[in-house]
Structures are given as C-alpha cells and as structure tokens.
C-alpha positions in Angstrom: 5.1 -61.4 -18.7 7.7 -59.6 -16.2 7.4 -56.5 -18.6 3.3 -56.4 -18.5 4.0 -56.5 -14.7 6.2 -54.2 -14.7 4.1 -51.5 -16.7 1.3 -51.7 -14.7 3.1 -51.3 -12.1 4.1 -47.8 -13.3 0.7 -47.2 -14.4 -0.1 -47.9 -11.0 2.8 -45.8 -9.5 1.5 -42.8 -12.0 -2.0 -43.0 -11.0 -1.0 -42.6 -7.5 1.8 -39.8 -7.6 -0.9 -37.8 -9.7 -3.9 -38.5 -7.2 -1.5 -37.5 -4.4 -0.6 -34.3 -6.0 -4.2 -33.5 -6.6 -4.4 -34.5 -2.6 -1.7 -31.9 -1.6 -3.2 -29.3 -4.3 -6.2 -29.4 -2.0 -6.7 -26.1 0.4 -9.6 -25.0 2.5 -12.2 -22.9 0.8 -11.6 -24.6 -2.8 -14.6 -25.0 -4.5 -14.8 -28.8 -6.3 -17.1 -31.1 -8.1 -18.0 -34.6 -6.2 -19.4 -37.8 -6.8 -22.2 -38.9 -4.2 -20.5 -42.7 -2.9 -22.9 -43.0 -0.3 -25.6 -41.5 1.5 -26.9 -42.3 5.3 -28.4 -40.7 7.8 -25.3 -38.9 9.2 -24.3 -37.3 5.8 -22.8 -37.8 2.7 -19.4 -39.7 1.3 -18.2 -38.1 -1.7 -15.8 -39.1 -4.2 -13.8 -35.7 -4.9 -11.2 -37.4 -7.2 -8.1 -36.9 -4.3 -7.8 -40.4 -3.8 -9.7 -40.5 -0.7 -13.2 -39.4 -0.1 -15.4 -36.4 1.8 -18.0 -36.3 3.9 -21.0 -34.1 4.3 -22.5 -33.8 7.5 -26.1 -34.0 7.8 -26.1 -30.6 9.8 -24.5 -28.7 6.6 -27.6 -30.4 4.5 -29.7 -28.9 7.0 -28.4 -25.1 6.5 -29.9 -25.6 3.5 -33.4 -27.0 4.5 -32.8 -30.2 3.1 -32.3 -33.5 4.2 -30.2 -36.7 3.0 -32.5 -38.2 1.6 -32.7 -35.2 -1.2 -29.6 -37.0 -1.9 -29.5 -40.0 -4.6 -26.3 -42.2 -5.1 -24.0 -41.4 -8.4 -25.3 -37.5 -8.1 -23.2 -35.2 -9.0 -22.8 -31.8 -6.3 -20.3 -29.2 -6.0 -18.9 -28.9 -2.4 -16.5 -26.5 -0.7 -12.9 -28.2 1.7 -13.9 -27.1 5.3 -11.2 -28.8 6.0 -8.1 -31.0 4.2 -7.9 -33.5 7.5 -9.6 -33.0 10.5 -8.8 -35.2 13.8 -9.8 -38.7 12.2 -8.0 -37.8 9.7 -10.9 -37.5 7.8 -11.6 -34.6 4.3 -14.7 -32.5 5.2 -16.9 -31.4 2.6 -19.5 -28.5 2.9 -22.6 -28.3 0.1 -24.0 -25.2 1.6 -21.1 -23.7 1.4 -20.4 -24.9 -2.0 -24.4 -23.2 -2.9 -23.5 -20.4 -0.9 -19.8 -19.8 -3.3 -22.5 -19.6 -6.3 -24.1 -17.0 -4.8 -21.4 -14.8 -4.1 -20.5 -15.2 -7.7 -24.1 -14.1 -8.8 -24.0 -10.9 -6.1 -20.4 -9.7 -7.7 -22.0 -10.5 -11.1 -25.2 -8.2 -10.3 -22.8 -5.6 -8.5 -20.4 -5.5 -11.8 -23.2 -5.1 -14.2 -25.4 -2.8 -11.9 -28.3 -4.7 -12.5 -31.4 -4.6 -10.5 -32.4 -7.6 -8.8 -35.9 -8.1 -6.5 -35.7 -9.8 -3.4 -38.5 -10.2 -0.6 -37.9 -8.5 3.0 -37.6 -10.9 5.8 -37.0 -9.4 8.7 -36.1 -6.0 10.2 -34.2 -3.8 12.6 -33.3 -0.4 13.2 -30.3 -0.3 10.6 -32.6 -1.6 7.8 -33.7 -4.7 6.5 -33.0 -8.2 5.4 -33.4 -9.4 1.9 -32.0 -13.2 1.7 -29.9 -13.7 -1.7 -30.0 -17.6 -2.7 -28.4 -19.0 0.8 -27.1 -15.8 1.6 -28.6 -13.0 3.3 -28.0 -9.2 1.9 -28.7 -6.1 4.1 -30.4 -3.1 2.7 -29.1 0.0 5.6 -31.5 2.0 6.2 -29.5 5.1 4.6 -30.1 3.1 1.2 -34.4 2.5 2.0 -36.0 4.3 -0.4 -38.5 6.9 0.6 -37.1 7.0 4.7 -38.4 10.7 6.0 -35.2 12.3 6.9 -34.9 13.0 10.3 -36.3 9.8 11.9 -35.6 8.8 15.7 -34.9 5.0 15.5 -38.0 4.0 16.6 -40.5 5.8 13.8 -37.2 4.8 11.5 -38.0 0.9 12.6 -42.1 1.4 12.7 -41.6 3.0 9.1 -39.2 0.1 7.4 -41.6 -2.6 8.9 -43.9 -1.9 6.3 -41.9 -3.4 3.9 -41.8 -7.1 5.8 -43.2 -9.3 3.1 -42.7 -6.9 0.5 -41.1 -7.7 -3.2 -38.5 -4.9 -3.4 -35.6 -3.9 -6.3 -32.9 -3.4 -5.3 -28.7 -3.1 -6.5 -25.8 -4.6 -5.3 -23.4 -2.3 -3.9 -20.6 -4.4 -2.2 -19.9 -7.9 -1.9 -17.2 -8.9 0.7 -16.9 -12.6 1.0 -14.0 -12.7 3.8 -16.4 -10.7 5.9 -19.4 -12.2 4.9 -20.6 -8.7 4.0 -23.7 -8.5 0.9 -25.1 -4.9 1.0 -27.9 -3.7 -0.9 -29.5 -0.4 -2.3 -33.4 0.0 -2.6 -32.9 3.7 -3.2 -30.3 3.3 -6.2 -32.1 0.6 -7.8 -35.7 2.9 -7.9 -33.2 6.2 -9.0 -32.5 3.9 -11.8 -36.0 2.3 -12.5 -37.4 6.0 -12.7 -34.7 6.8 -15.0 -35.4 3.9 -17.1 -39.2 5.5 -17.2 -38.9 9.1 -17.6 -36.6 7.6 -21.0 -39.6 5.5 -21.9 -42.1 8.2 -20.9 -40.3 11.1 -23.0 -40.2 8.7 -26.0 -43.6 8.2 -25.8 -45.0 12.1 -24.9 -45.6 15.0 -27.1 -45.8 18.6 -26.2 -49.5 19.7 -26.5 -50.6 16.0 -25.1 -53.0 16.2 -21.8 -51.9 13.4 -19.4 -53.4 12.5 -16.1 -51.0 12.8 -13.3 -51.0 12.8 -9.4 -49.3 15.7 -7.3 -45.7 14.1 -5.6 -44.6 17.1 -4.2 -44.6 21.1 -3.8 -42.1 23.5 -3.3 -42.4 27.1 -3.9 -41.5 28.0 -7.1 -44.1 24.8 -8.2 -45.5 21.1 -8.2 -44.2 18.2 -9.2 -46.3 16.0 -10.5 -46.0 11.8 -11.1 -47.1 11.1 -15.0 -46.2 7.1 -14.6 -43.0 6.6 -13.3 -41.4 9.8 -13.6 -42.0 13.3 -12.1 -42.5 16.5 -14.3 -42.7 20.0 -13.3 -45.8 22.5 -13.3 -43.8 26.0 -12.3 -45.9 28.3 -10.1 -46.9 30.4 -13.3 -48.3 27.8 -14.8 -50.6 26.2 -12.1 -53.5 29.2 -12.9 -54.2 32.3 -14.7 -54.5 34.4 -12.0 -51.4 34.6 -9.8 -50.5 32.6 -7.0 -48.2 33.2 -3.8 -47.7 29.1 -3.2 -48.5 25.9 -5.1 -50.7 25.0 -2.2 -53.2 27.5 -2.8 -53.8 25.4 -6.3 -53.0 21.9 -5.4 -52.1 19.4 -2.7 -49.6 16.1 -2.7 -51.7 13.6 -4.1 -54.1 15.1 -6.3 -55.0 14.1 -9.4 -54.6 16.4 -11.9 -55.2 16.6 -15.6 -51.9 18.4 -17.0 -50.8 19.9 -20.4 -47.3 19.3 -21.8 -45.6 22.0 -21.8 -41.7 21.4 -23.0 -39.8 17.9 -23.1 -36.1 18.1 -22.7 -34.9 14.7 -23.5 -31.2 15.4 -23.3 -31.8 16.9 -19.5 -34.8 14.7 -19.2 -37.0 17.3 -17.9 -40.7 17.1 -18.7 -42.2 20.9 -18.2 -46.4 20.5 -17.3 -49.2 23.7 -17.2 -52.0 23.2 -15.0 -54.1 26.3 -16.4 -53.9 25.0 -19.6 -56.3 22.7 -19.3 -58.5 25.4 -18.3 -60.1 27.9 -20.5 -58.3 31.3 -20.4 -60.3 34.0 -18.6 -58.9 36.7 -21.5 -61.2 34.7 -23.7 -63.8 36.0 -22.2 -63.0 39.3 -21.2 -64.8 41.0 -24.0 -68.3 39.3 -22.9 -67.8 40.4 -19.3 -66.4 44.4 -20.2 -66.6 47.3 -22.0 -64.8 50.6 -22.5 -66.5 53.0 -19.7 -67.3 50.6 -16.9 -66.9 51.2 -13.6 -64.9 47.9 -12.0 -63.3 47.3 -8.6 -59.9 45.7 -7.8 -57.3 45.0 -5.5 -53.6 46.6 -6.9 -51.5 43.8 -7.3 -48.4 45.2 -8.0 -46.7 49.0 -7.6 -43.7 50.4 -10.0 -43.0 54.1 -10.4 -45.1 53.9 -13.6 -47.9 52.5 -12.6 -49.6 49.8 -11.0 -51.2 46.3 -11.9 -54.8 45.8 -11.2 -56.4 42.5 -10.1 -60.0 42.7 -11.2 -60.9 38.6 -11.0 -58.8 35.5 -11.2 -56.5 35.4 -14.3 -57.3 39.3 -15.6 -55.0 41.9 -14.3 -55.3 45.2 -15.7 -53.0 48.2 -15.9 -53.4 51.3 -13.9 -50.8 53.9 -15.7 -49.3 56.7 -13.8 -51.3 59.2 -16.3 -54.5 57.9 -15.2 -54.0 57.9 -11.7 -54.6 62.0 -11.2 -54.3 65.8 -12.7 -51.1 66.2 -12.3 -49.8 63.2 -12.4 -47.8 61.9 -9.1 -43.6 61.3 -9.8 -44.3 58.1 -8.5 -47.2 56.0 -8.4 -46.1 54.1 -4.9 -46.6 57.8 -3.9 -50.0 57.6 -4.0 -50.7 53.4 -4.2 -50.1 51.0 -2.5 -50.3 46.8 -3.0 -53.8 45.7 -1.5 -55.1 48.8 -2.2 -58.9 48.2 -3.4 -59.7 50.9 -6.0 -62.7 51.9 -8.4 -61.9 52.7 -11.7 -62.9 53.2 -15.1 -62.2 50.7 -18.3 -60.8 53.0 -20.9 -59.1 50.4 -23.2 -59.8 46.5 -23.9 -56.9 44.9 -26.2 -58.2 40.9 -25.5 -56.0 39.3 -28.4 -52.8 41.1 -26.5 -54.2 40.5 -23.0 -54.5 44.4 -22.3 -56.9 45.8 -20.3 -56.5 49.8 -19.5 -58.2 51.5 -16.2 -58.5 55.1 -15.4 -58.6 56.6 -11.5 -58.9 59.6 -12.4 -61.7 59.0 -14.9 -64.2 58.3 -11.8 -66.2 61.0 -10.5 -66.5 62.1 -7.0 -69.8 61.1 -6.9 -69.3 57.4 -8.1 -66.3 56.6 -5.5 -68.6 58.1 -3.1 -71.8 55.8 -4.0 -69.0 53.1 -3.7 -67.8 53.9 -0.7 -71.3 53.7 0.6 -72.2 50.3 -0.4 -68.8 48.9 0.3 -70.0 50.1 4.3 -73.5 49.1 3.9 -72.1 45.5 3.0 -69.9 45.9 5.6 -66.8 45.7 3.9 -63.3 48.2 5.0 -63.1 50.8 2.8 -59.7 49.3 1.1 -58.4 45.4 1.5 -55.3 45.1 3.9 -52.1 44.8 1.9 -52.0 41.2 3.6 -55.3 40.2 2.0 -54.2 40.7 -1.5 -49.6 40.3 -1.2 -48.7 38.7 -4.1 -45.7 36.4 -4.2 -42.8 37.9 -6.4 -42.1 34.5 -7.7 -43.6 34.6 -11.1 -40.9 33.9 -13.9 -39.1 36.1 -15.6 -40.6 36.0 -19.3 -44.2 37.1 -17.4 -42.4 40.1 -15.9 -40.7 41.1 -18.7 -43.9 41.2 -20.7 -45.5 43.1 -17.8 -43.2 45.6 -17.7 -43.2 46.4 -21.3 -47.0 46.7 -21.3 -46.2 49.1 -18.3 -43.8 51.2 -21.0 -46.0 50.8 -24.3 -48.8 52.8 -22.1 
C-alpha cells in the first residue's frame, strides 16, 4: 500500500513539474490551441494545458464582430498569450489575435507564391486604398492603383481612386511585416500578370489571317494599340490604311471598335501584330476599272527624291512621277523643279496593278490641257497648287514600304 502511495505520488510530482515547464515555456505572442472551460458575459476561460487557465475578454470577441455567445463550452479555439500574468496574476488570451496570426500566415503564403488574390475596397484616402484581408486590413498605395493618370494633384488622385469603393479588385501581396503591422498590396502587378496570363491564352488560341473584333486602347505615333480580350496588339501606322497617314488619329480614336486582321504572332516576345486596311478592300484592285494609259489625272506630290517624285492621286494609290517625265531636258534634280504639296496634272503612261505601279508623265500634257485646268481649278475656286501643309506627309512609314518605294523609283 505505502508503494502505490508512493507512486502516485510521483506521478503526481511528474504531472506537475511537466505542466510547470509548459507554464514557463509560455511567452507573449505564442500562438496555442485552448479548450473553452467556460463562457459568460465578460469573456471566456480557457484551458490552454499550462496548468492554469486563460481568459478572453469580451472586448477581444468584439474585434471580431462576434459575441460570447458564438461561443459553446468544450470548443476548441486557437488563441494568442497577450500576456503570461497580468496584475491578478491572471494568463490573458486573445482569439482575434489568434485569427489575425492565421492571416498573416495566408498574406506571407500569397506573397511567397505571387498569387493573386481579390479583395473588396473599403475605404479610401489620398495614399490609396483599403482592402481588409481576413481580420487584417492590407493597403494598396496609390503608386501600385492600376490605371492612376500620372501626374495627379492629390485631390483628382483621391476623386479618381474613389471609384473603386465597393469594387472587387486583384490584387498581389508585396510585403508582409507583422512587427509593424504592415500588409501592402499591388492592384497594378496583379493586372500586369492577369494580362499576361491572357495574351498566353489569347496567342494559343489566334491564327495569323484570323479577323478579330477589338477596341482601340491607345495611340501613339508610329500606331494603335488595340484590346483583343485581355491583351493589347499593335496595328503600326502602315497598316491602319492604304493610303498614307501622318498620325493614328486621322484613322482611329481610343475606344473604337475595330474589326482587325492578324498580322504576325510572336509567342516567344508575346507580341500580336494587327492591320487595319486589311479588312478593307485594296484600292490597287481596282485601279484598272478607274484608269487607263493616256488619261489626264490630278494629284498632290507626296514625296520628292532627286529621281523623282511620288504622286497621290486618291487614298491608297500613289503613282510615280520619274525625273524623265517631268521635262525636255530633264532637271538634275527633281526637288529643282517639285515640291511636296505641289498639285500637278499629268498623264497615265503606264498601269502595272499586280505590282502596284502606276507611271505619270508631266511632260506628256500639253499647254493647252494644264491651261483648261488651270481654268476650272479658278472657276471652282480652288489655288492653283495645294499648300505643302495641306498634303505633308509623315515620314513615319516603315522601312520595308520605303525600300520598295525606292526601288520602283530605280526600276523606272
């Protein structure tokens, strides 16, 4: 009998060294998992296995928008140590906290992985917005809103962001700092990579030669940029009409809709090229049903090169005026002579259609005929030449169209 005693005794002795070391292990900020002893309307008791129990004030409970009596007896919570012994002596317990600990977990898991997450904006100031994260509440600057005008004064920077109160927006985690209670977010990383995800999906699933429906997202001047679902592709200024064009404006504005040809897909740069004209019919389809070899057309010169000159004679169709056919003797220089603007009458001598060559003659037009011209140009009350203003063409074209310009200029 005295050894049973004496046994549990040490069982007894056991129990209580280990529960004490588990008391000093203790420290504030430890996250642990409690048993719910009681429950009141001042807090919570919980049994946190240290050999003496927790409590949870009701005001923690609140933080969370709950009361006590979401509570039930025998539940199990997690709960943060506020604080190992206050002045009663007593081990305080925090289940916001304790919520709040998961969340940081899920913010550093988000920010490892660079995964987007959607949130709903809350509130807003003039350094960005609010986005609440579980119990916590993240901050998206507004250096990280996406599609901000640059340039803002705090106020239009405020007026803008408060369009996105109430909104759903993605966003990515981009530091996490517990001591300082810092969680940032990034609307404008998380859409770079949603559109990346798209353009990947939207090259996989376009074809060159396709005709997709697009809307115009911006314009700069060598060309438009149009939106095809997610991801941008690029119409350069020679491609937005046949006939040539000083500025993408002239053709298109922001937010058109626009039916658009695929040009090239690059998927390795991930670069969609687009043509505009097309989807139109090509005037030098028709240039046989409109001339013939020995009319009389007028145009505006386009372009000037010691060798010639380029004629515009309607929208898409420019013709070549060669040094030969400007006069007897011919001038050393056609910019002698010519000049861009310059509204001429002239004579078809040559139609090549299939090549898109169209020759003209100056020199082929009698006295006579300019003169008649001349006349009627007066009568309608039109100058006797367009100002070189009126018909400046933008030198912006690309390189393969002046290149095959030029050597049209030297075949002739």
């Amino acid at each position: 009998m005295q050894m049973d005693d004496t046994l549990s005794n040490e069982m007894d002795f056991a129990a209580l060294l280990e529960a004490s070391f588990a008391e000093t292990a203790l420290e504030r900020g430890d996250l642990v998992t409690g048993n719910i002893l009681a429950v009141d309307n001042q807090g919570l008791i919980v049994d946190v296995g240290v050999g003496r129990d927790g409590i949870v004030s009701r005001h923690d409970i609140e933080r969370l928008n709950k009361d006590t009596a979401d509570y039930q007896v025998g539940e199990q919570i997690d709960v943060v140590i506020l604080r190992v012994e206050d002045m009663d002596g007593n081990l305080v317990l925090s289940v916001s906290q304790a919520q709040q600990s998961e969340d940081w977990k899920h913010a550093e898991e988000l920010m490892n992985s660079e995964e987007v997450w959607e949130g709903q904006v809350i509130d807003v100031n003039r350094g960005g917005v609010i986005v609440p994260f579980g119990n916590l509440r993240g901050f998206i600057p507004a250096s990280h809103v996406a599609d901000l005008p640059r340039g803002m004064n705090d106020d239009d920077r405020k007026t803008f962001m408060s369009g996105l109160m109430g909104k759903t927006v993605m966003v990515k985690v981009i530091e996490v700092n517990r001591k300082r209670r810092r969680l940032v977010f990034s609307q404008r990383e998380a859409q770079r990579e949603h559109r990346e995800v798209q353009k990947e999906a939207l090259l996989e699933a376009l074809s060159e030669g396709d005709i997709r429906t697009g809307t115009v997202s911006g314009l700069r001047d060598f060309g438009a940029f149009v939106d095809l679902g997610g991801a941008d592709g690029l119409i350069h200024i020679s491609e937005l009409a046949w006939h040539r064009v000083k500025h993408p404006r002239e053709v298109v504005n922001v937010g058109d809709k626009v039916n658009v040809y695929i040009l090239r897909l690059d998927s390795e740069g991930k670069r969609i090229g687009l043509s505009l004209k097309r989807t139109q019919p090509n005037p030098w389809t028709q240039v046989e049903d409109a001339y013939h070899v020995g009319q009389l057309v007028e145009g505006v010169v386009s372009r000037v090169a010691q060798f010639g000159a380029f004629v515009s004679l309607e929208p898409g169709i420019e013709a070549l005026l060669h040094i030969s056919q400007i006069s007897d003797p011919s001038p050393a220089d056609a910019a002698e002579v010519i000049y861009e603007g310059q509204t001429l009458l002239m004579r078809i001598i040559s139609i090549e259609a299939d090549k898109q060559r169209l020759g003209l003659s100056l020199k082929e037009v009698t006295a006579e005929e300019n003169e008649r011209w001349l006349a009627r140009r007066a009568e309608a009350g039109l100058p006797a030449e367009a100002s070189e203003e009126d018909a400046e063409v933008d030198g912006s074209q690309d390189e393969a169209d002046s290149v095959q310009l030029e050597g049209i200029m030297n075949e002739a």
